[in-house]
C-alpha positions as CSV (number, residue, x, y, z in Angstrom):
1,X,0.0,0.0,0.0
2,X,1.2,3.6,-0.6
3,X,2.8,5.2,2.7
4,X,4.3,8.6,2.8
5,X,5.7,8.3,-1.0
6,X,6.8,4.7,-0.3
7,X,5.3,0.9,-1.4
8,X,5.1,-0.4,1.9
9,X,3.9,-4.1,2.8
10,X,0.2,-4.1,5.4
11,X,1.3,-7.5,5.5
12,X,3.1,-11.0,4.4
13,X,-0.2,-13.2,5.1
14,X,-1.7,-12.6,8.5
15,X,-1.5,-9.3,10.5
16,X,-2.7,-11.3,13.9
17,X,-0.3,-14.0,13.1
18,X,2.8,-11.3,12.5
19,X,1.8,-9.6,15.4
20,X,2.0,-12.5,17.8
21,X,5.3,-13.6,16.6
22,X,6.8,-10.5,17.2
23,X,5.7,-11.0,20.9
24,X,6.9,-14.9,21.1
25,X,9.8,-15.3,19.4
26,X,10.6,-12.1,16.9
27,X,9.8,-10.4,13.6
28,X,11.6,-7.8,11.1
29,X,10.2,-5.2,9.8
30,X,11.5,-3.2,6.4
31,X,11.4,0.7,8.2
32,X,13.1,2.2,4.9
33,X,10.7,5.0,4.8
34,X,11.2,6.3,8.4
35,X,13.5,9.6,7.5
36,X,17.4,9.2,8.4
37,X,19.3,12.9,8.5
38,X,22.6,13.5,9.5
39,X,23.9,16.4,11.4
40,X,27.3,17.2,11.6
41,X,30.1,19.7,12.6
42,X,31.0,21.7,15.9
43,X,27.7,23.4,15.7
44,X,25.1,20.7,15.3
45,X,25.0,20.0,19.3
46,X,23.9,23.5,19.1
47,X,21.2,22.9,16.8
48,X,19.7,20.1,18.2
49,X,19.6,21.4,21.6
50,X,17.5,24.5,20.2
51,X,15.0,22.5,17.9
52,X,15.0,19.7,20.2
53,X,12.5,19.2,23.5
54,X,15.4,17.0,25.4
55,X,19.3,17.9,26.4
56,X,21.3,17.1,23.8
57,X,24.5,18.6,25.2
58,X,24.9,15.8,28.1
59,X,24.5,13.1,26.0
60,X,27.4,10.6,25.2
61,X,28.9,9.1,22.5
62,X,26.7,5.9,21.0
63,X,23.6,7.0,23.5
64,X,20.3,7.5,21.6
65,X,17.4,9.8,23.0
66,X,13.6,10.1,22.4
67,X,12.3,13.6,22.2
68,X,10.3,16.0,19.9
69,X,10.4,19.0,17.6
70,X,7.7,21.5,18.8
71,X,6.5,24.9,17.3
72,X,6.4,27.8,19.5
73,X,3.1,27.6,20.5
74,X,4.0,23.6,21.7
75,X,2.5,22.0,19.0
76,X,4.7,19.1,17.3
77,X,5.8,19.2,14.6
78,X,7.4,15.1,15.1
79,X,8.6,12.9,17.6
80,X,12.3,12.1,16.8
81,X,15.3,9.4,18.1
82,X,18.6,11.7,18.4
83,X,21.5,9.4,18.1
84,X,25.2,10.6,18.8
85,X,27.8,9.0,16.9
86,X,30.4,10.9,18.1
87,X,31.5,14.4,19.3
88,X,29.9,16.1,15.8
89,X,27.9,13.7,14.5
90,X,24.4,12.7,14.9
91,X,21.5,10.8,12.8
92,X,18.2,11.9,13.8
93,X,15.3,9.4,12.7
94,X,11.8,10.7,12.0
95,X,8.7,9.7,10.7
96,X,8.3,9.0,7.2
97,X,5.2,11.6,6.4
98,X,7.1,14.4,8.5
99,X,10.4,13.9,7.1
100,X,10.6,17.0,4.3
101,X,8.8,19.2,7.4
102,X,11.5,18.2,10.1
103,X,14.3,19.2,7.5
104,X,12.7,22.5,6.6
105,X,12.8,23.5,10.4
106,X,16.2,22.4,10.9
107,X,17.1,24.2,8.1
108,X,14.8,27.1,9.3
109,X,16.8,27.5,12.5
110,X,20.6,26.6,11.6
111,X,22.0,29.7,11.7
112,X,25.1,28.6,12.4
113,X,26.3,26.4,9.9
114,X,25.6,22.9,10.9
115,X,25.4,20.7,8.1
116,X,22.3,18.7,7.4
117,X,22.3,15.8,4.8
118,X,19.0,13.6,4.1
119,X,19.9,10.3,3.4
120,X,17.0,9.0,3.7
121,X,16.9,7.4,0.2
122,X,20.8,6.5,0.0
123,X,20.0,3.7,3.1
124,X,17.7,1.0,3.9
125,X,16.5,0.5,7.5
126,X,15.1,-2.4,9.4
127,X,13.5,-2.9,12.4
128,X,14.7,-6.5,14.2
129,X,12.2,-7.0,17.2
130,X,11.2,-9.6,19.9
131,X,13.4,-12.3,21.9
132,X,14.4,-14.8,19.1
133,X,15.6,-12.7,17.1
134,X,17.7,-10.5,19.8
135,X,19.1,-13.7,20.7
136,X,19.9,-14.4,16.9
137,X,21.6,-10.9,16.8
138,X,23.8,-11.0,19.7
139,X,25.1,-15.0,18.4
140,X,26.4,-13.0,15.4
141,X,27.6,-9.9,17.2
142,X,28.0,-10.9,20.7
143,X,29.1,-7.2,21.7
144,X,25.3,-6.0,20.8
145,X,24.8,-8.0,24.0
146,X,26.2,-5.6,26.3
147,X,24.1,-2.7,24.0
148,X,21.5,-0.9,26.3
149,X,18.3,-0.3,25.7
150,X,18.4,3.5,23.3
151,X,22.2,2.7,23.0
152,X,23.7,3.1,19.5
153,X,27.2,1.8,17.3
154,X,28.3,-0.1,15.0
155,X,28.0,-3.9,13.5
156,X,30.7,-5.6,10.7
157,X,29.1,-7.5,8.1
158,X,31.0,-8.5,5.5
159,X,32.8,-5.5,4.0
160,X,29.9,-3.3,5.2
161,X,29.9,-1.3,8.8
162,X,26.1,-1.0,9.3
163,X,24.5,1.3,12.6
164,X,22.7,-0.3,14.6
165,X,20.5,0.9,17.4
166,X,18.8,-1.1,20.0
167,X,15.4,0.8,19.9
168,X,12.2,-0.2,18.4
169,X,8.0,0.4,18.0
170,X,6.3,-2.7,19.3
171,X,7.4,-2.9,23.0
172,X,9.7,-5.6,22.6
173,X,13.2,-5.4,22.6
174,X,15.0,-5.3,19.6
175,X,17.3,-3.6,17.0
176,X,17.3,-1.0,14.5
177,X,19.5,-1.4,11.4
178,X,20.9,1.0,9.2
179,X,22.6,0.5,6.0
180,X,24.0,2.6,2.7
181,X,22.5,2.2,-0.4
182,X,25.7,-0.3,-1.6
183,X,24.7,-2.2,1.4
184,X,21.1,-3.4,1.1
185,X,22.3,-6.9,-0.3
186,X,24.2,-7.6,2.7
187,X,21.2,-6.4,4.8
188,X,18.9,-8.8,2.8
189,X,21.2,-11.9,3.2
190,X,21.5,-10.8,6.8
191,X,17.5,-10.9,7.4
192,X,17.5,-14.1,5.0
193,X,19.4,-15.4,7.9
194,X,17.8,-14.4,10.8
195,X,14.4,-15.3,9.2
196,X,15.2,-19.3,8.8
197,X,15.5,-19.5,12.9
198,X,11.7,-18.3,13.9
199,X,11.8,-14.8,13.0
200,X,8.8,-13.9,10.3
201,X,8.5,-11.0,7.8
202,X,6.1,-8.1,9.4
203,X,4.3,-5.7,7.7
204,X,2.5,-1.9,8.9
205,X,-0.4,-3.5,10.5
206,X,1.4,-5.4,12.8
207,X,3.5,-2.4,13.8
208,X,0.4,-0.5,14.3
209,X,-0.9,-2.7,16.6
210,X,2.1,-3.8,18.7
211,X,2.8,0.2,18.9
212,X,-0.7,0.7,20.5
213,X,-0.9,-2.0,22.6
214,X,2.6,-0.5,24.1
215,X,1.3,2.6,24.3
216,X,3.6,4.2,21.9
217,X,2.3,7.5,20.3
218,X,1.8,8.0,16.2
219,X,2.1,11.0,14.2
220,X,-1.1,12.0,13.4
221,X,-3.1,10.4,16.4
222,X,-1.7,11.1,19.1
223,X,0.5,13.9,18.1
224,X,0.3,17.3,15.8
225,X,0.8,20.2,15.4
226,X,-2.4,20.5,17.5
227,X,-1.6,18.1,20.5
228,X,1.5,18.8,22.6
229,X,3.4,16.2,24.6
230,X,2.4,17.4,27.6
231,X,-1.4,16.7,26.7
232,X,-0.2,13.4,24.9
233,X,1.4,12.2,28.8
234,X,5.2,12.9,27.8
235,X,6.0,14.5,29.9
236,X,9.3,12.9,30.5
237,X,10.3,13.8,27.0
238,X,10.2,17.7,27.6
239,X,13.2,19.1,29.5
240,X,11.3,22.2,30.7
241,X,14.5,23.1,32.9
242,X,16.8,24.2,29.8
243,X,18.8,27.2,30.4
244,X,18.5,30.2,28.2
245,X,17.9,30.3,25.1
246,X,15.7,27.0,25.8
247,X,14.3,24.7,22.9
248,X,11.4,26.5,20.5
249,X,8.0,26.1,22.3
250,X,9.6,25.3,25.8
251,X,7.9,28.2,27.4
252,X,4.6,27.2,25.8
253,X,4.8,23.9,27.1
254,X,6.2,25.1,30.6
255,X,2.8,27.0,30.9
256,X,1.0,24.5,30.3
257,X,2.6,22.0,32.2
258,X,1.9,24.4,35.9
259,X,-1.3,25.5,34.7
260,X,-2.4,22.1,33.4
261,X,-4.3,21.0,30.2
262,X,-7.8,20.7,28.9
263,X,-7.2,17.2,27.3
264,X,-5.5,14.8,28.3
265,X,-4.2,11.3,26.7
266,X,-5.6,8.3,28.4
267,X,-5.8,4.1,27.7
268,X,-9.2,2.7,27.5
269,X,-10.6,-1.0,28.2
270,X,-13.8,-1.2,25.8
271,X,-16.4,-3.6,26.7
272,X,-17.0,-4.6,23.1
273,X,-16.0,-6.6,20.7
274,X,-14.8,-4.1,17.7
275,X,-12.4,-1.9,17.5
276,X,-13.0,2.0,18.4
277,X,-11.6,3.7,15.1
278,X,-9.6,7.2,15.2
279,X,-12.0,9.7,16.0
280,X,-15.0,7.6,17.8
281,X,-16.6,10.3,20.4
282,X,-15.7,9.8,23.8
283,X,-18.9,10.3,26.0
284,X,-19.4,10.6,30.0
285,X,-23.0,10.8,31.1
286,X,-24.1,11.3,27.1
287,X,-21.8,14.6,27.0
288,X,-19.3,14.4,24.5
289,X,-15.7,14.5,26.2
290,X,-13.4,13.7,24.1
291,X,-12.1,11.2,21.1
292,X,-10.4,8.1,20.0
293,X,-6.9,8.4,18.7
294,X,-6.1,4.8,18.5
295,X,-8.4,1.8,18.6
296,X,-7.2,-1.9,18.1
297,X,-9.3,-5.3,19.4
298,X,-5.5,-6.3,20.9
299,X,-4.1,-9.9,19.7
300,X,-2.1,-10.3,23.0
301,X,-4.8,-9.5,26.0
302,X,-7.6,-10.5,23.4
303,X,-9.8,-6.9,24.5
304,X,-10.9,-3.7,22.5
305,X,-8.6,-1.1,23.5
306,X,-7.9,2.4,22.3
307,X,-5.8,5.5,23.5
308,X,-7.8,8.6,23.5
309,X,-7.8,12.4,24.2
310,X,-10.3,13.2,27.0
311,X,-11.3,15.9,29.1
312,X,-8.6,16.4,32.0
313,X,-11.5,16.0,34.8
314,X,-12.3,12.7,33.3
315,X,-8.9,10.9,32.8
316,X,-8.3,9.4,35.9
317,X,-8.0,6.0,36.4
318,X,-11.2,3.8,36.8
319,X,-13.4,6.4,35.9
320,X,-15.7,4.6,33.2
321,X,-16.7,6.6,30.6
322,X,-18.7,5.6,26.9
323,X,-17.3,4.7,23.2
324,X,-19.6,5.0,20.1
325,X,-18.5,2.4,18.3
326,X,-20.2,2.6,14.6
327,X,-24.2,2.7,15.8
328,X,-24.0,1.5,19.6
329,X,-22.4,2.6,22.5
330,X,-19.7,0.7,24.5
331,X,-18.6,1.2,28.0
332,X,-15.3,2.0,28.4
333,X,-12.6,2.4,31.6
334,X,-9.7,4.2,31.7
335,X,-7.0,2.1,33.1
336,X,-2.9,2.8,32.9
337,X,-0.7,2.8,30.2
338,X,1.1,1.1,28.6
339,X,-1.6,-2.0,28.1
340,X,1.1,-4.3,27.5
341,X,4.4,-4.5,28.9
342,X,7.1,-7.2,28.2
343,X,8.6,-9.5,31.6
């Protein structure tokens, strides 16, 4: 199916099936249309510390962070992995659809020379996720072993150095793989390999759903330019306390975290046996309160469950609240997030 400008696979035979190997034993997942852009030189710390909602400064060589490009106002613009690869050089990754917007506004805001390179199209990138196939990964690279979680470096194959990330979208662990252009052989015969021992092909509607039952936020749903993080619950993504001059939108989102916000993200357990689509209304006591962002009947827990965007009053835990769901209504409680979390 047609994804952000790229032919991307919905699936290799059973979405369910893809989905629940990725939880038991592992899956790989062909992420060549997330965006890949490089920022080098002595001012592209700089750079990323402005445009970017986390410190960037503190972080260490082959350390990769989670954090998100706001405009002023707080509204995002993407959520983003910043990996450092060395004193000067970082790759940030981004979503695929927000890929030509994220380079504009770096470009928009170096005013001090760092260089920025797309090379997005020059590479392939693949998502390795769940046990069996971390297990095949660190047989063939035992150092990836000692690799923390949102850790970053490099892996030999062949004649190729290939980065390597140990980061992922379906709440498993897992590895992210990037390779050059002149590379993608290798990369194929690599996954070729890894797929023979347990390890499936997965396509976008098993990362959807493995992303929502982890909780993980989408471009799009649960974030744009008109939801903040601070409304979309992270929180722990926004370093409010950066000194002067701050990241763009910091002060917008520092109000708002002290004063609070209207909406806020929250999971819901739907008694019913559909799916609650994007935008399904969100009622308490027949007032609409809010709406869906994310609705999947979850393969692992076997339950309807959806993230959605409430009215602050109404998002603590237990409260039970109604979920049209095409003609009828569904009751629905707000319990924690993430709904799934691996052992």
């Amino acid at each position: 199916m047609p994804f952000a400008g790229w032919e991307m696979p919905l699936h290799f035979g059973s979405i369910l099936e893809e989905h629940r190997a990725t939880r038991a034993s592992g899956s790989i997942f062909d992420v060549s249309h997330m965006g890949r852009l490089s920022l080098t030189g002595p001012q592209a710390e700089g750079l990323l510390d402005r445009v970017v909602t986390r410190k960037i400064s503190g972080m260490k060589d082959g350390q990769a962070r989670y954090g998100l490009a706001c405009r002023e106002d707080g509204g995002t613009i993407d959520d983003l992995i910043v990996n450092r690869m060395g004193p000067e050089d970082f790759l940030v990754v981004c979503n695929g659809a927000n890929r030509e917007c994220v380079v504009k506004h770096l470009q928009s805001h170096n005013t001090t020379g760092a260089e920025i390179s797309d090379d997005t199209v020059g590479s392939t990138m693949v998502a390795v996720q769940g046990p069996a196939a971390v297990r095949r990964m660190t047989a063939r690279w035992p150092h990836l072993s000692d690799m923390k979680r949102y850790r970053c470096g490099l892996i030999e194959h062949g004649e190729h150095s290939l980065f390597v990330a140990r980061t992922g979208y379906t709440g498993e662990d897992g590895f992210e793989v990037i390779a050059p252009g002149s590379a993608t052989e290798a990369v194929i015969e690599l996954l070729d390999d890894l797929a023979n021992h347990d390890v499936v092909d997965a396509g976008l509607g098993a990362r959807d759903s493995l992303r929502l039952e982890a909780a993980m936020p989408l471009y799009g749903h649960e974030l744009s330019e008109s939801k903040d993080p601070i409304a979309a619950g992270l929180r722990f993504a926004v370093t409010l306390e950066k000194e002067t001059p701050g990241f763009i939108g910091q002060e917008a989102l520092r109000q708002k975290a002290e004063q609070g916000v209207p909406a806020t993200l929250v999971g819901l357990q739907i008694q019913a046996p559909r799916a609650a689509r994007q935008g399904a209304v969100v009622k308490k006591q027949n007032e609409e309160i809010g709406e869906v962002t994310s609705g999947v009947v979850s393969p692992t827990m076997q339950q309807s469950i959806a993230m959605a965007m409430v009215a602050t009053e109404w998002s603590t835990e237990g409260t039970i609240l109604q979920v049209e769901i095409g003609r009828n209504v569904a009751e629905a409680t707000v319990v924690p997030m993430p709904f799934y979390k691996r052992s």
